[in-house]
C-alpha positions, 0 to 999 in steps of 0.5 A: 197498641200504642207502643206496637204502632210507635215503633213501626213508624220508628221502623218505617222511618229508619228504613225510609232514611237508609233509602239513597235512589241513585237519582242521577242515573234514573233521569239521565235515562228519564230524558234519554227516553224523553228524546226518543218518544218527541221524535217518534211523537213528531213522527206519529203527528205527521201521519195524524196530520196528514189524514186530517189534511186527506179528509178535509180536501177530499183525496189531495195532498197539502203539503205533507203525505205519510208514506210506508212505514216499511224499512229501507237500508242503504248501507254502504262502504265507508271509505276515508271521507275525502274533506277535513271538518271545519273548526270545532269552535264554528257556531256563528252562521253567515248571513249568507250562505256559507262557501263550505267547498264539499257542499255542491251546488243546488240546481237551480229553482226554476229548473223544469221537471224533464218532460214526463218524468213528473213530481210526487210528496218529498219522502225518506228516499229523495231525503237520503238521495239528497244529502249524498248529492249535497255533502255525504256521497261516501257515508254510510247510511244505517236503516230508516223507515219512510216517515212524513215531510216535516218527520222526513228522515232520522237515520244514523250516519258513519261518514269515517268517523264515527256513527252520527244520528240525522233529523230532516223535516220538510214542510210548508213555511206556513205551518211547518211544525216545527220551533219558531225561529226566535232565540229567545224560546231556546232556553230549555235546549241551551241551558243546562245539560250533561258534561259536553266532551272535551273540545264541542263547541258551548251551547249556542243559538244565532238568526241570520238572513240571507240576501235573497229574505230566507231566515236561519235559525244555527243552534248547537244544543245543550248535552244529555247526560252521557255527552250527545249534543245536536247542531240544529238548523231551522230556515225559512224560505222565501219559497215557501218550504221550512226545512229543519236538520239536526246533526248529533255527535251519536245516537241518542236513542240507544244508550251504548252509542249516546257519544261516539265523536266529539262533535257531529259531522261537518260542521255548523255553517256547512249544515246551513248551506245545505238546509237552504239548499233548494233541493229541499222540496215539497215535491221532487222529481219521481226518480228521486223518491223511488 
């Protein structure tokens, strides 16, 4: 009985020891998937949050409001985009906000709703309607689903060239959910990574703040194994509304178009300017959100 037991643990050993996991491959797709789930937790938070704010006011919405989760596609044509993208190497956010020439001009914040026209809860739509008013008239918007204020809209972009992935939230500066504005908790997203493509800019994390108090927190973020990388801006207003975006360089959420271009579009400045943009509300005008 010995001798039988001696020799499956022997056989047991060799065939443990000719095992060899292709251990790369499966946690490249480890923290793909990883990715996927934060943002659609992000999402799943959102509309918990939002329940627990309804049912401690007694009906009124504080803040952030889940919409419907019905889809919306607003493709278009993609036409040649009509600017050059600034430097690559750009990673340093102003301490004031950029002139990034495609970036149009915000109305101004005290500009009065037209009379009977009204506000409602920022949602996906007013999102999207936004961006194009701001830098992305010709783009090309893939599906998206109507998602809460500070997990407003993640959508795909083709702005010529390329398919590139867009995060917006939008939330009160007071509790917007979102990381703190300190570079010294960015580690886990700026060290290590996959092998960035050639010509991306390295992994960086500035603060700025502008002239008027609103703080910024530029990052361009570590890559995953298959070259994605994000530029992610976080601002806190002085008007009291926290905006977050994030721009990739493909979509990580499908393993065929992880990489798509060698850097997200525009560039890192420029999604500055338009995070402080005071068209990011937390309520905006009705026909902007329909």
């Amino acid at each position: 009985m010995n001798a039988a037991e001696d020799r499956l643990a022997e056989l047991m050993d060799a065939a443990t020891r000719a095992l060899n996991p292709p251990l790369e491959p499966i946690l490249a797709e480890a923290e793909r998937r990883g990715r996927v789930r934060r943002r659609r937790r992000r999402a799943a938070l959102a509309g918990g949050t939002v329940a627990a704010v309804l049912l401690a006011a007694g009906g009124t919405v504080v803040g952030v409001r889940a919409t419907s989760s019905r889809p919306v596609d607003v493709t278009g044509n993609v036409p040649t985009p009509s600017r050059t993208a600034t430097a690559l190497s750009e990673a340093r956010p102003p301490a004031t906000v950029p002139n990034t020439g495609s970036v149009s001009a915000s109305p101004s914040p005290n500009a009065k709703t037209p009379p009977g026209q009204g506000t409602v809860p920022i949602n996906s739509t007013a999102a999207v309607k936004i961006l194009r008013q701001l830098v992305a008239a010709k783009w090309a918007f893939g599906t998206y689903s109507q998602g809460g204020a500070d997990s407003l809209l993640d959508v795909d972009v083709d702005d010529g060239k390329g398919l590139a992935h867009i995060f917006v939230g939008v939330a009160p500066a007071s509790n917007p959910g979102m990381d703190p504005i300190d570079c010294s908790l960015q580690a886990p997203l700026l060290k290590g990574g996959g092998t960035r493509p050639a010509g991306a800019p390295p992994p960086s994390c500035n603060i700025s703040k502008t002239a008027n108090g609103d703080m910024v927190m530029a990052e361009v973020l570590k890559a995953d194994a298959y070259g994605d990388y994000e530029y992610r801006v976080i601002t806190s207003r002085n008007d009291g509304v926290a905006v977050e975006i994030t721009a990739a360089n493909g979509d990580f959420s499908n393993r065929k178009t992880e990489m798509t271009r060698v850097a997200p579009p525009l560039s890192l400045g420029a999604w500055v300017a338009v995070a402080l943009s005071r068209m990011w509300k937390l309520d905006v005008a009705v026909s902007l959100a329909e």
